[in-house]
C-alpha positions as CSV (number, residue, x, y, z in Angstrom):
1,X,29.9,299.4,81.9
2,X,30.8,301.2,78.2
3,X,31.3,304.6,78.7
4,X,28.9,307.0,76.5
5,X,30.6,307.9,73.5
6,X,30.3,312.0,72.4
7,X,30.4,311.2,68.9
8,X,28.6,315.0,68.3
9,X,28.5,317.5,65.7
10,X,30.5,316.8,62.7
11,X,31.5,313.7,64.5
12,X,27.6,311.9,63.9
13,X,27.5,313.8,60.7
14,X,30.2,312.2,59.5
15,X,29.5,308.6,60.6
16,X,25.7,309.5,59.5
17,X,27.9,310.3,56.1
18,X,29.7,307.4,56.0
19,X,26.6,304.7,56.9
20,X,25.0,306.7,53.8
21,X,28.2,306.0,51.7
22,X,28.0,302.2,53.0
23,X,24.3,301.1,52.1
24,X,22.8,303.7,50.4
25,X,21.0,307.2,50.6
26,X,17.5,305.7,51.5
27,X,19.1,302.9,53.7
28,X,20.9,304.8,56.7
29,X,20.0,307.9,58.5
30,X,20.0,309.2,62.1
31,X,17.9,307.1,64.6
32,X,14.1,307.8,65.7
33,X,11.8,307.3,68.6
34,X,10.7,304.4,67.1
35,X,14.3,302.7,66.7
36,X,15.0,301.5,70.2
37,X,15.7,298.7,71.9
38,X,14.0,297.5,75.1
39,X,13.3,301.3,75.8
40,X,17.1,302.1,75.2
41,X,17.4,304.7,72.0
42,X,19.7,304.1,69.3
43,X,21.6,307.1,67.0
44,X,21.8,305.6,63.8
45,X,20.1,303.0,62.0
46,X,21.7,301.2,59.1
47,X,20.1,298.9,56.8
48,X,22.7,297.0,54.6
49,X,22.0,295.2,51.2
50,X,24.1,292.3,51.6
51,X,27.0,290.5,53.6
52,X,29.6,292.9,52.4
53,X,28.2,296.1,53.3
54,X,27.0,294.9,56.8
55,X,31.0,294.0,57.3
56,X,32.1,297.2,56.2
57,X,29.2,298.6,59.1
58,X,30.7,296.2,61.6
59,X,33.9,297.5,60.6
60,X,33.1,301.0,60.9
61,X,31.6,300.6,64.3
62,X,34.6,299.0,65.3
63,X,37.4,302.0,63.8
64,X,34.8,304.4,66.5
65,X,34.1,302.2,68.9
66,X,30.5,302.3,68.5
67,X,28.4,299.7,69.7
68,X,26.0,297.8,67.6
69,X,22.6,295.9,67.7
70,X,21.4,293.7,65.2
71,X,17.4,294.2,64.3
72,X,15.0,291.8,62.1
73,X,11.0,292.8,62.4
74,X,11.5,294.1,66.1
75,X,8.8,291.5,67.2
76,X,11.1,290.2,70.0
77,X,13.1,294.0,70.1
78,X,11.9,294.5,73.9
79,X,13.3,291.2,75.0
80,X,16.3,290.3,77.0
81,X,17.6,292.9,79.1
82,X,18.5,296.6,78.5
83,X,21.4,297.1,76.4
84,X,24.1,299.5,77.9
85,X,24.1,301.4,74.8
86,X,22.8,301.5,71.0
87,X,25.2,303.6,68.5
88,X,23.9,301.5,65.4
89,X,20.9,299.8,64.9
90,X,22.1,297.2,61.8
91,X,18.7,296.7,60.1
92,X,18.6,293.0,58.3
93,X,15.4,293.5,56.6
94,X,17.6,293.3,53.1
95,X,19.7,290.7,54.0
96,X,16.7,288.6,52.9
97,X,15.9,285.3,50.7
98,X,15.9,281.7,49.8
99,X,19.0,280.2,48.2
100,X,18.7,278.2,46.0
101,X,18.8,274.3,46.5
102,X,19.4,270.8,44.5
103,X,16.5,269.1,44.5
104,X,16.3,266.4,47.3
105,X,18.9,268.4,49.3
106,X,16.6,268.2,52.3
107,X,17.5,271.8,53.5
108,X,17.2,275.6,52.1
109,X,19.8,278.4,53.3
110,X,17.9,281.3,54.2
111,X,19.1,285.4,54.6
112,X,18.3,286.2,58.4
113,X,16.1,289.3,57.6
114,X,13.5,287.1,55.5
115,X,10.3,286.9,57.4
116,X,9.6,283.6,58.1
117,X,6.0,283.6,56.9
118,X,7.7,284.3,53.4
119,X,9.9,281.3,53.6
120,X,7.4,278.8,54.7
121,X,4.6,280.4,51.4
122,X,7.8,279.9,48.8
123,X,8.4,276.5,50.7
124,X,4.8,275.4,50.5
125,X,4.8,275.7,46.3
126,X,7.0,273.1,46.5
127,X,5.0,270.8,48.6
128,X,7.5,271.2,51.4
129,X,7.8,273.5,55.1
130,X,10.5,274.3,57.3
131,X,8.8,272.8,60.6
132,X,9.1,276.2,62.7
133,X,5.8,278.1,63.6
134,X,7.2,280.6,65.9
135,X,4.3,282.6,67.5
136,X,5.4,286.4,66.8
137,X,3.5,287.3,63.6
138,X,6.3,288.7,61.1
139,X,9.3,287.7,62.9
140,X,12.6,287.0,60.7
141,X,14.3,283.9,60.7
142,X,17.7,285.2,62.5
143,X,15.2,286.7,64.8
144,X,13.5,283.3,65.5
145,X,17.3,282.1,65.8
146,X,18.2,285.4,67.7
147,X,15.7,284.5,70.2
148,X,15.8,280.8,70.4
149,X,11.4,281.2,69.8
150,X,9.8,278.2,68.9
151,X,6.2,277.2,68.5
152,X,3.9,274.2,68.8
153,X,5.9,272.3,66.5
154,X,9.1,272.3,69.1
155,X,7.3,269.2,70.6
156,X,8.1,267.0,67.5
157,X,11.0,268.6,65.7
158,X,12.4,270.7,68.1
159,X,13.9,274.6,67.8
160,X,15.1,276.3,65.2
161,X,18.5,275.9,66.8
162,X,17.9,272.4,66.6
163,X,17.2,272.4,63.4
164,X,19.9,273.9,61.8
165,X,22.5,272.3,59.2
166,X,24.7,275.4,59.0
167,X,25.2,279.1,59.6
168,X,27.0,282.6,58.6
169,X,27.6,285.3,60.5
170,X,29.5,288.4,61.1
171,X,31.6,288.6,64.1
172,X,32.2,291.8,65.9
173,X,35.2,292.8,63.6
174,X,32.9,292.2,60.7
175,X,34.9,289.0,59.5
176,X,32.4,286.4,58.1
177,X,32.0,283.5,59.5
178,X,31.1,280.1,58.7
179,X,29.5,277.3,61.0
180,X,28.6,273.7,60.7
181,X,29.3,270.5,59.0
182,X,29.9,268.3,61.8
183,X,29.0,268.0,65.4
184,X,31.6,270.5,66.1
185,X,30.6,273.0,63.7
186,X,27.5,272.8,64.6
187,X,27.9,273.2,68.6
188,X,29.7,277.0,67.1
189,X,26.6,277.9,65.3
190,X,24.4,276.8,68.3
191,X,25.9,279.1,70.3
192,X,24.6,281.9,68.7
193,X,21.3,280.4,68.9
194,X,19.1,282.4,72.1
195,X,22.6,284.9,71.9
196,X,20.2,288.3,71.2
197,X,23.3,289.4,68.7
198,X,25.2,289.7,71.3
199,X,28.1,287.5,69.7
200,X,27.7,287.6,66.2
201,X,25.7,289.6,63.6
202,X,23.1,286.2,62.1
203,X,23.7,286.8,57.7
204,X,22.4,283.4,56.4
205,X,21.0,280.0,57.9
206,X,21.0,276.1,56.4
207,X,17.7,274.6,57.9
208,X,16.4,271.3,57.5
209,X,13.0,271.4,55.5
210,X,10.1,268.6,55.1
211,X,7.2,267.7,52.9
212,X,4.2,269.1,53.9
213,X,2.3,266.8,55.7
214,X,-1.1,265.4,53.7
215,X,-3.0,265.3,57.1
216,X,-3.4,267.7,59.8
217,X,-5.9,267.5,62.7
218,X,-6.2,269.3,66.4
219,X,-7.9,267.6,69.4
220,X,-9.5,269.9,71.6
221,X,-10.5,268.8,75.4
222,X,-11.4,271.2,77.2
223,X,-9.6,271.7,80.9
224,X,-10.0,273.0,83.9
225,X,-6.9,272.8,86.4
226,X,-2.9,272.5,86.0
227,X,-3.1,268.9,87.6
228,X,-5.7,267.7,84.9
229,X,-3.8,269.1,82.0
230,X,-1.2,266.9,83.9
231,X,-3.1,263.7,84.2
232,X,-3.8,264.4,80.4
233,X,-0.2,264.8,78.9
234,X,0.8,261.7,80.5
235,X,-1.9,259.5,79.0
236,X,-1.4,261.3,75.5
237,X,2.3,260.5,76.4
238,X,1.8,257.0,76.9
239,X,-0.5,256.3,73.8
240,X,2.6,256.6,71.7
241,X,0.4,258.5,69.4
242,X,3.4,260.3,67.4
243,X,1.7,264.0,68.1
244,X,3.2,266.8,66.2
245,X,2.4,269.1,69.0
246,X,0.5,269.2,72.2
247,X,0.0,272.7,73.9
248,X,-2.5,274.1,76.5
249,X,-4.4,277.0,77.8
250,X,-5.2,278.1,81.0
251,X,-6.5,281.8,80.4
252,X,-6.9,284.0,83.8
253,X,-10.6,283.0,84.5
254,X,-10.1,279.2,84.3
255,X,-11.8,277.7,87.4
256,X,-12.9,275.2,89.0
257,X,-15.5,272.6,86.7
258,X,-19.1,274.3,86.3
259,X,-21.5,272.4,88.3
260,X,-24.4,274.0,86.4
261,X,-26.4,270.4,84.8
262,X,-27.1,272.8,81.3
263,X,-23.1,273.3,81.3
264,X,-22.0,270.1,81.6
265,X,-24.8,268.8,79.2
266,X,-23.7,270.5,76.6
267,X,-19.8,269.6,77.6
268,X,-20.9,266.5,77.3
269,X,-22.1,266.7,73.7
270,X,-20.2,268.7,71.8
271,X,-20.5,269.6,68.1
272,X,-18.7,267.8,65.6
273,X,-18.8,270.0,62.7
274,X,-14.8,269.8,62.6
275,X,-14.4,273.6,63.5
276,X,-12.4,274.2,67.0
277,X,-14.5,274.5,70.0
278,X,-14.3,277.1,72.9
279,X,-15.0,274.7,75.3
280,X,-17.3,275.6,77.8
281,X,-17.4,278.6,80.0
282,X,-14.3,279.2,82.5
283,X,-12.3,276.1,80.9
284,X,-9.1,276.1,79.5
285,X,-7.7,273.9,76.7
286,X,-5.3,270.9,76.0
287,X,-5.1,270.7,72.2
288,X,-2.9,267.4,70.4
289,X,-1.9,268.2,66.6
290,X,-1.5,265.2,64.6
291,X,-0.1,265.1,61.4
292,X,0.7,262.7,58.8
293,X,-1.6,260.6,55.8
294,X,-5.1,261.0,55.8
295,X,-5.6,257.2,56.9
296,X,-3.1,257.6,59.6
297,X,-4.2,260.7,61.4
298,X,-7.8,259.4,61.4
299,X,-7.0,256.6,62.8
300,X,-5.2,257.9,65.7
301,X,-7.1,260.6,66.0
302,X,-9.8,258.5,67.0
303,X,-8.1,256.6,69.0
304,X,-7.2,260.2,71.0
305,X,-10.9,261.4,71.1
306,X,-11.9,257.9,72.7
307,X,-9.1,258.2,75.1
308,X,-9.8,261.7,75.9
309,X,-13.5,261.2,76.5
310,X,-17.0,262.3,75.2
311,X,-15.8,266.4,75.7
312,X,-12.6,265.6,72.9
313,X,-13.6,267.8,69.9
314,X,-12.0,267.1,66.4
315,X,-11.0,269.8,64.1
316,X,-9.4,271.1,60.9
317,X,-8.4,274.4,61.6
318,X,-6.2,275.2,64.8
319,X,-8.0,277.1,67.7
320,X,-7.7,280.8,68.0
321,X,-5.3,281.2,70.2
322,X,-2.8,278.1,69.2
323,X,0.8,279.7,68.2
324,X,0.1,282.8,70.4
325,X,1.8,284.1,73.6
326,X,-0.6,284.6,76.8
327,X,0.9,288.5,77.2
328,X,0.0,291.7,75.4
329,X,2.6,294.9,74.9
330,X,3.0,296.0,78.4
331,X,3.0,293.1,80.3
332,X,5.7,291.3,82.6
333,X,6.1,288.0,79.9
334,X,7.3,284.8,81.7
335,X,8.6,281.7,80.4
336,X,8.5,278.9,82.6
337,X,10.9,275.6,82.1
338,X,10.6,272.4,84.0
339,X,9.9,268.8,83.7
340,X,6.1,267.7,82.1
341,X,5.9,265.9,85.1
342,X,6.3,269.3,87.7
343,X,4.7,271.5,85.2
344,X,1.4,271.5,87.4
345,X,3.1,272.1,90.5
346,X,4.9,275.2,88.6
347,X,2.0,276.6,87.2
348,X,-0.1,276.2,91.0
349,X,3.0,277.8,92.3
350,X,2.8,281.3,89.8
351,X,-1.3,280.9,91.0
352,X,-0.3,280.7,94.6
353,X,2.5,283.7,94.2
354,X,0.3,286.2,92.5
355,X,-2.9,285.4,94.5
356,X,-5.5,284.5,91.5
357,X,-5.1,282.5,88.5
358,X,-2.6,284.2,85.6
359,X,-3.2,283.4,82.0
360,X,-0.3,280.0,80.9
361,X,0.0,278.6,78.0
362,X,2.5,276.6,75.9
363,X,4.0,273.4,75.1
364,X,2.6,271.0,77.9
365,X,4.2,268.0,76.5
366,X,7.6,269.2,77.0
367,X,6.9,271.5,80.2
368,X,7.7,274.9,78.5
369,X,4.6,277.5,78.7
370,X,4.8,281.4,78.7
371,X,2.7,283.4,81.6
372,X,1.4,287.0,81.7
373,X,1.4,289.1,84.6
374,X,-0.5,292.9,84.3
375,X,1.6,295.6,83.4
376,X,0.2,297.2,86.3
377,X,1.2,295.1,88.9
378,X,4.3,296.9,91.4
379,X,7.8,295.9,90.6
380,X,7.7,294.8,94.4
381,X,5.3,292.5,94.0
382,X,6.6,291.3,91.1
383,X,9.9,290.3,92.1
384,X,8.1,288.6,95.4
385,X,6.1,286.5,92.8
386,X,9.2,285.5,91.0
387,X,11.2,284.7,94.3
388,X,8.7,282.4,95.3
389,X,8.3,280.8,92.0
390,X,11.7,280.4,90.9
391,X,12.1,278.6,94.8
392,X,9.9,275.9,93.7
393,X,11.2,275.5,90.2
394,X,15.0,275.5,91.6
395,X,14.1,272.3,94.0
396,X,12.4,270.5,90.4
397,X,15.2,271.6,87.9
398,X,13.3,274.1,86.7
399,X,14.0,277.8,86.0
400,X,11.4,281.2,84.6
401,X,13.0,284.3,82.9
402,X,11.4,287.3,82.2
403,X,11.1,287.8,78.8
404,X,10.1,291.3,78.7
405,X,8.3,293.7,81.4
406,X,7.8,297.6,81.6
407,X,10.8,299.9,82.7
408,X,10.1,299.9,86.4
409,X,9.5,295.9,86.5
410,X,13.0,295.4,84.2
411,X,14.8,297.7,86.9
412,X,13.4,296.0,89.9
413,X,13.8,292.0,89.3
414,X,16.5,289.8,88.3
415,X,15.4,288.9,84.3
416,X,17.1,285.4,84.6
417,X,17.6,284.5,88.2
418,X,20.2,281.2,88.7
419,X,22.3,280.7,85.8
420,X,24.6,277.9,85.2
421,X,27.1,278.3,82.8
422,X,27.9,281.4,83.2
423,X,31.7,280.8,83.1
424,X,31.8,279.3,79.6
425,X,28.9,282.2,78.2
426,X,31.4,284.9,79.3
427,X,34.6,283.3,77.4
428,X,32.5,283.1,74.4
429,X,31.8,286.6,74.5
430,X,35.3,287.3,75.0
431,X,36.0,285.1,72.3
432,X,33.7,286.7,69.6
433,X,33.4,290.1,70.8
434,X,36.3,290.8,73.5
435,X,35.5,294.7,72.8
436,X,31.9,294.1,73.9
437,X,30.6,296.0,71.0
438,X,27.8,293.4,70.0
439,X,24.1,294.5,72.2
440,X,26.0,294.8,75.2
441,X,24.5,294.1,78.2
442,X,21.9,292.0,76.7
443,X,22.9,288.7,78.0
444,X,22.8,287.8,81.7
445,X,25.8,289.2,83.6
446,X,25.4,291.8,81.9
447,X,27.7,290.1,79.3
């Protein structure tokens, strides 16, 4: 446990003074309510305007022993566990923008604190996309990296950690550092990947980028139980039908199949106006995104809407809640991992442990999917829920980690419950940041 430091008086004046000195009158000052993380309050924010300034912050942190976490759009700020203590908030918002690239280079270094929205619009003008579609609206792409947050489009082409070519970073000292070029290099930077800052400050990533695709298409059928999304996946699965993506949605009032004869009429016959369909009352949604040429994806797609029955809808426009997470501010946010083919006996087991159905969705193709539980709900019974889930996850290779959950819930459960690895996560910490200066506490362990 870091001790609280008593930097007071002229003492935060003058690092306030020197953080000023370092990026710039408008671009450091003492710390608000609004600059904290996971409910923890920071004392000084600094936002630095390129590599060399946010060294000289490292640097600085490091002469006063002052700890320091590292902050992109704050979409993900209130994940991860508590750190023990925030001196400086390093704001990476100006660490921001596209390097430039030979043409058929096949990849684009970008600054951490550009918002990936940005990259993907100056990406697009060239016919081309980084294939990431991480679900919080305005995150950064060190904070997608940060986080290890992925979207629909993890089913085809993985993470963002999985895409990367190369990366720089700051270590805790503020010495820049390079990784990548090679298996090994890259195993360096992929450490980093999912890390929270907690072992190196991101400054640039090399990502692999791809034409835009001519074609895109979603397949909507609607569901209504974890064991027919199941039963679904693994015929998709077995089409080989290339998807790009394949996600579902169970919201909370997904039920059994209506038995009303108007219901499933209309289910039956849905409209093929090429706009996404709700589906019908009290049903979720299994969704297949196809991409590719305009020949090919009709083709398949077909093919899919045959396979998937009369109730398969075909649109051009994603549903309303693709690339979304199931929780709102204030919730306990799960993410469940486990095998496609135990994902329905995961997601019956969270239904079992809390009582009543819970609102899942995610990447049903690859057996990843977030859940919601209400804020309101007692730590107690939270941490029951998780006992009993994680126990049935353990026995498939499975895990769930709370991502995020109000102050009582965070003080009351274990975030991550059994971790392997642990060994080698805490000689890398010792490795980068042996002064535990970097968001401490943010990793499990306490690490």
């Amino acid at each position: 446990m870091l001790p609280a430091r008593s930097t007071g008086g002229s003492g935060a004046l003058d690092i306030a003074r020197r953080l000023t000195e370092i990026c710039g009158s408008r671009f450091a000052r003492f710390a608000g309510p609004a600059d904290e993380v996971a409910g923890r309050l920071a004392r000084w924010v600094a936002v630095p305007g390129g590599t060399h300034p946010a060294a000289e912050v490292l640097r600085l942190a490091a002469r006063h022993d002052l700890t320091v976490v590292a902050r992109g759009a704050g979409t993900k700020i209130d994940w991860g566990a508590v750190p023990e203590r925030v001196d400086i908030m390093l704001d990476t918002g100006r660490l921001a923008g596209i390097g430039h690239q030979p043409a058929g280079q096949g990849t684009a270094e970008v600054g951490a604190g550009t918002p990936l929205r940005a990259v993907q619009a100056s990406l697009e003008r060239t016919g081309q996309r980084l294939a990431l579609d991480a679900p919080s609206p305005g995150a950064t792409v060190g904070g997608v990296l940060a986080a290890d947050e992925a979207g629909p489009l993890r089913h085809r082409h993985g993470t963002a950690c999985d895409q990367l070519v190369g990366l720089r970073y700051l270590a805790a000292d503020g010495e820049l550092a390079e990784a990548g070029g090679g298996a090994a290099g890259l195993a360096q930077a992929r450490l980093l990947c999912g890390s929270e800052g907690a072992l190196g400050v991101l400054v640039s990533a090399t990502l692999r980028v791809q034409p835009l695709p001519a074609s895109r298409v979603w397949v909507t059928r609607p569901v209504w139980t974890p064991l027919e999304v199941h039963d679904l996946v693994r015929a998709v699965l077995a089409a080989r039908l290339d998807p790009a993506a394949i996600e579902m949605d169970l919201p909370a009032g997904a039920g059994p199949r209506p038995r009303d004869h108007r219901a499933e009429s209309m289910a039956r016959h849905p409209s093929m106006t090429g706009r996404p369909s709700t589906g019908p009352a009290g049903a979720g949604s299994l969704v297949v995104l196809l991409e590719g040429g305009p020949s090919d994806v009709a083709e398949r797609s077909d093919r899919l809407r045959s396979m998937l029955g009369a109730r398969a809808t075909v649109a051009r426009s994603a549903p309303s809640w693709w690339r979304s997470y199931p929780f709102a501010p204030g919730d306990t946010a799960l993410r469940l991992e486990v095998p496609i083919n135990d994902l329905h006996a995961a997601v019956y087991a969270l239904r079992d442990a809390a009582g009543a159905p819970v609102p899942v969705r995610g990447s049903a193709g690859l057996g990843v999917v977030h859940a919601a539980l209400p804020g309101t709900m007692a730590p107690d019974r939270v941490a029951s829920i998780l006992v009993a889930v994680r126990s049935v996850l353990l026995a498939r290779r499975g895990r769930c980690v709370v991502l995020s959950a109000p102050p009582a819930v965070r003080r009351a459960v274990d975030l991550w419950g059994e971790l392997t690895g642990m060994a080698r996560l805490r000689a890398v910490k010792q490795h980068l940041d042996p002064g535990h200066r970097l968001a401490p506490g943010r990793l499990p362990g306490g690490l």
